[in-house]
C-alpha positions, 0 to 999 in steps of 0.5 A: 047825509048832511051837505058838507057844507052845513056840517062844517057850519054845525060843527065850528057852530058847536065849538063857538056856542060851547066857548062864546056862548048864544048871545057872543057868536056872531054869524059873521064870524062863525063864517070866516071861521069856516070861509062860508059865504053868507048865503050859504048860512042862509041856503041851510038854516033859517036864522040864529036860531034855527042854526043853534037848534041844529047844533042842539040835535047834533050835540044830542045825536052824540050824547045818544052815541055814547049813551048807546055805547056805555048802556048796552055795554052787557059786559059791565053791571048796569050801575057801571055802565051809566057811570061810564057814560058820565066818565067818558063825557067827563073825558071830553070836557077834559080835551075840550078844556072843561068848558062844560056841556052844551046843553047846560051852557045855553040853557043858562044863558038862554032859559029864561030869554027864549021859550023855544030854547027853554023847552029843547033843552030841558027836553034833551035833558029829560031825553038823557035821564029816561034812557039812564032811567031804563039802566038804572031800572034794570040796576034795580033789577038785580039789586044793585039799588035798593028795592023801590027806587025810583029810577027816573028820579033817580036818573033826573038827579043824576042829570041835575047833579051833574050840570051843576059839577059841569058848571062848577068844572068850567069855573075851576078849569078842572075835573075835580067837581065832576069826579067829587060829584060821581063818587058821591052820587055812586056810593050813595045810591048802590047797595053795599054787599056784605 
């Protein structure tokens, strides 16, 4: 279980990375937004860096939450339960005021500056599309896609579409990108049933 304390940091950390960004967030005042102590950021991480890491596996034990919920949802077809997923994400963007995703965020800002963040990020990008890859294998399966799609491809471009309707949400301030982009991606690659 993780200290009260480093999760009050965490998770005003997440809020302020998704709206200020890496290079805005001040240490100082992510600690007057929680009334932590200094020493106390340092008694739970290393550095900035180390913090924002953190933050990084928080956002990415959410997302594996609702990937969790909507891919093992056997009461829906395979294709219906990775666009569930994308919806419910969508859904959140919404009450957060679309400002997008975390990890597409931070690794716009970030990618070409830090190697570390460079490799975390399109790490847990790769992580998202290997588990959509498995549903999307298993949509395969029962003909829902066509015979001999490549379902890591598949599910990778999937991702890369939706970063960029992410983007393209948090410049509109709508869900408009994001809804145009599943509908496409979704009638494009099912199977149309005669």
């Amino acid at each position: 279980m993780t200290h009260p304390t480093k999760q009050r940091l965490l998770e005003a950390g997440m809020a302020m990375l998704l709206k200020q960004g890496y290079n805005d967030l001040g240490i100082q005042s992510l600690l007057s937004a929680t009334g932590t102590p200094k020493g106390s950021f340092y008694h739970h991480f290393r550095d900035k860096e180390d913090f924002a890491l953190e933050v990084i596996g928080q956002y990415m034990a959410g997302v594996h939450d609702g990937l969790d919920v909507c891919l093992a949802d056997d009461s829906l077809a395979p294709l219906d339960r990775v666009r569930r997923f994308f919806e419910m994400t969508q859904r959140s963007y919404h009450e957060e005021g679309y400002l997008g995703c975390l990890l597409g965020g931070l690794g716009q800002e970030l990618a070409g500056v830090s190697e570390v963040f460079r490799r975390k990020i399109d790490e847990c990008l790769s992580e998202i599309s290997q588990r959509i890859a498995a549903c999307l294998t298993l949509a395969s399966e029962r003909g829902e896609l066509r015979a001999g799609t490549d379902s890591l491809r598949m599910a990778s471009l999937l991702v890369n579409c939706w970063e960029g309707a992410a983007l393209r949400s948090r410049l509109r301030g709508n869900a408009e990108p994001l809804t145009e982009m599943l509908d496409f991606y979704f009638e494009s690659a099912a199977v149309r049933r005669k």
